[in-house]
N, C-alpha and C positions, 0 to 999 in steps of 0.2 A: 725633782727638787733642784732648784738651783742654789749653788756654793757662789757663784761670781758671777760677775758679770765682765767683769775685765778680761781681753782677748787675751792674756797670759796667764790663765787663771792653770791651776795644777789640779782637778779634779780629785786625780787619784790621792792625791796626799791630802787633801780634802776630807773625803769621806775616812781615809786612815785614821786622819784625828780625829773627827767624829766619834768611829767606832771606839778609837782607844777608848777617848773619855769614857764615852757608855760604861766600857767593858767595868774600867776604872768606877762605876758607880755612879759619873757624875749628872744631873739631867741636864740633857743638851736643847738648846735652842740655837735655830738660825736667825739673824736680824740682818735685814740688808745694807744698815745704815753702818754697821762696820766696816772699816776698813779691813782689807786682806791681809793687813800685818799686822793686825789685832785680836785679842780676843778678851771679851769680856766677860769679869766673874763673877758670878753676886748668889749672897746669900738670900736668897728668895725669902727665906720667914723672915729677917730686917728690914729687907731695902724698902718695900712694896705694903701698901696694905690697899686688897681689891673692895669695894661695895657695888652694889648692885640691886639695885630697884624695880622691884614686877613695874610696867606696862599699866596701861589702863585694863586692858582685858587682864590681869591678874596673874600673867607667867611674866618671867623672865627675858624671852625671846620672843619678840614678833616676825612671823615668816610671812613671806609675802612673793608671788608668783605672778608675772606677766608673760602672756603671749601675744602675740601683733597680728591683726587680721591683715587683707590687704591694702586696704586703703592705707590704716597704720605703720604700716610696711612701710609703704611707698612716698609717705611723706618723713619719714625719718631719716630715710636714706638720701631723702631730697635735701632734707635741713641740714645734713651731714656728709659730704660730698665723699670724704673718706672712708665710712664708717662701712667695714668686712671689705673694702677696697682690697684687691691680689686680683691676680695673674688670671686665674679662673671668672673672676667677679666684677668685669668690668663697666659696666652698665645699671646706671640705678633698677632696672629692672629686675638683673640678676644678682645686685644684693638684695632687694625686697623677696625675693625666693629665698634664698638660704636666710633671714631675720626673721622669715613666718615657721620656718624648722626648731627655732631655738624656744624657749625657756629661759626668762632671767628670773633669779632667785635674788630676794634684799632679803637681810637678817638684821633685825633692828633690838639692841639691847642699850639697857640705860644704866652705865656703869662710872665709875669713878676712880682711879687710881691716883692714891697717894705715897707719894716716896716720903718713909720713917725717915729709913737713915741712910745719908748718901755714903757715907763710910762702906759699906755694906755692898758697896761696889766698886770694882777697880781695870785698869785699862790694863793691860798687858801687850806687849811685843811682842810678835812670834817671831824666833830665830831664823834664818834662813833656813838652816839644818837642825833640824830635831836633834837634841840628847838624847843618847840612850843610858835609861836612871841603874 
């Protein structure tokens, strides 16, 4: 799980407030797009109202599975000069070996989200130093 991405980030006091909250009852979510000295609060049955619409095949979710032969391999990584690029992987060759190991999974859902009520959410400050209540 990642809490930050900034190189000063405090992990352990991270996950501390995590768990409080939990413990505290409350349901927690990560969002990346916050800031580290924020946190956001919202009453989920106001803010939000989710819909969602089967698919043509008639579920909810369409799953979808590709694997790359060699040829398919070998020109993606062409078209892609970066793509599995490291230390180990330096030659389109030897990324078209590890790209024919892999499995990519797409999840295709046809959903809609409407914000009720923006009230229903609010920005918060985190202190430097926690209170203790």
């Amino acid at each position: 799980m990642c809490l930050s991405t900034d190189d000063d980030r405090d992990e352990e006091r991270a996950l501390a407030t995590i768990a409080a909250a939990a413990e505290a009852g409350m349901t927690v979510f990560e969002l990346i797009e916050v800031p580290d000295d924020r946190i956001v609060i919202v009453a989920l049955d106001h803010f939000l109202r989710w819909r969602q619409w089967r698919l043509a095949d008639e579920h909810e979710v369409a799953v979808e599975l590709k694997a790359y032969g060699e040829e398919e391999a070998q020109a993606l990584v062409e078209e892609n000069e970066n793509l599995f690029l490291d230390k180990e992987r330096t030659t389109p060759e030897a990324r078209a070996r590890y790209l024919q190991t892999l499995v990519f999974l797409d999840v295709y859902e046809r959903f809609k989200i409407d914000v009720v009520d923006p009230e229903a959410a609010r920005w918060l400050a985190v202190p430097d130093v926690p209170r203790e209540l």
